[in-house]
C-alpha positions in Angstrom: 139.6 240.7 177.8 137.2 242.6 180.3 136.9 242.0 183.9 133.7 241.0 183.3 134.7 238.3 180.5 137.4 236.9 182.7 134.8 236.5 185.3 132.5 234.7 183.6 134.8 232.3 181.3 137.0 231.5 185.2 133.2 230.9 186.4 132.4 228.5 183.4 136.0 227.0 183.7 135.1 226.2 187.6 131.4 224.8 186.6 132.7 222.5 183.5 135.9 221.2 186.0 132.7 220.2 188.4 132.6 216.6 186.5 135.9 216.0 187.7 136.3 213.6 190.8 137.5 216.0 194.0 136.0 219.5 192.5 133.3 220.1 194.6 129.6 222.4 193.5 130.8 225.3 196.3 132.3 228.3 194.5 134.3 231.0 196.1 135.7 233.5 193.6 137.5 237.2 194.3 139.1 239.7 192.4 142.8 240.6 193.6 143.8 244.0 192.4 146.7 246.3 193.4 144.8 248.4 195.8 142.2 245.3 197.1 141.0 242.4 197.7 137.1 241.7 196.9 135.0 238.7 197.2 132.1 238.2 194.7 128.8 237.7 197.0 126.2 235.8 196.2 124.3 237.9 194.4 126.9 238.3 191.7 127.6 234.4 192.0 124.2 234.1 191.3 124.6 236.5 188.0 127.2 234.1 186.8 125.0 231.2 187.3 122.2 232.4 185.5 124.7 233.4 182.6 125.9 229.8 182.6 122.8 228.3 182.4 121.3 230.6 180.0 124.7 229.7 177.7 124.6 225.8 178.3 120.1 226.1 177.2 120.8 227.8 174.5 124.2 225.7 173.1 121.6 222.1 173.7 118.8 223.7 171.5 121.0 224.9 168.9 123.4 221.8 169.0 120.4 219.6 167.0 120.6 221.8 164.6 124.4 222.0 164.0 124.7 218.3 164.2 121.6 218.4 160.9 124.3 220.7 159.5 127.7 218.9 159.9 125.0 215.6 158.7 124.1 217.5 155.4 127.4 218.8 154.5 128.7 216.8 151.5 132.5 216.9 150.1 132.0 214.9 146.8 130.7 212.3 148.0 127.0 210.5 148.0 124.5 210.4 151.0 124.8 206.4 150.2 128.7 206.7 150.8 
């Protein structure tokens, strides 16, 4: 996986664990390497929240239509079933 992957599914991890009671909205996040360690600033928290957002619009406008499609699927059986 890229670093930029693992970034951004650890973000959407840390955003989804939000509804949890005791995880809090403030997110800190850094990448430890062998030479460094480096602290994402804002701005590139901010990239990951527009990501995340972006993913969680588009997922709610295409869900209606996945739910029509699991609704429409038939397996030998009748609508009236």
């Amino acid at each position: 996986m890229s670093l930029n992957k693992a970034l951004y599914v650890t973000y959407e991890a840390k955003k989804n664990a939000e509804n949890a009671p005791g995880v809090g909205e403030s997110t800190d996040m850094g990448i430890i390497s062998e030479d460094e360690i480096k602290i994402l600033n804002k701005k590139e928290l901010d990239t990951l929240a527009k990501i995340y957002v972006e993913k969680k619009r588009v997922f709610v406008e295409s869900s209606s239509s996945i739910e029509k499609m699991i609704n429409d699927m038939s397996f030998g059986e009748t609508k009236n079933d």
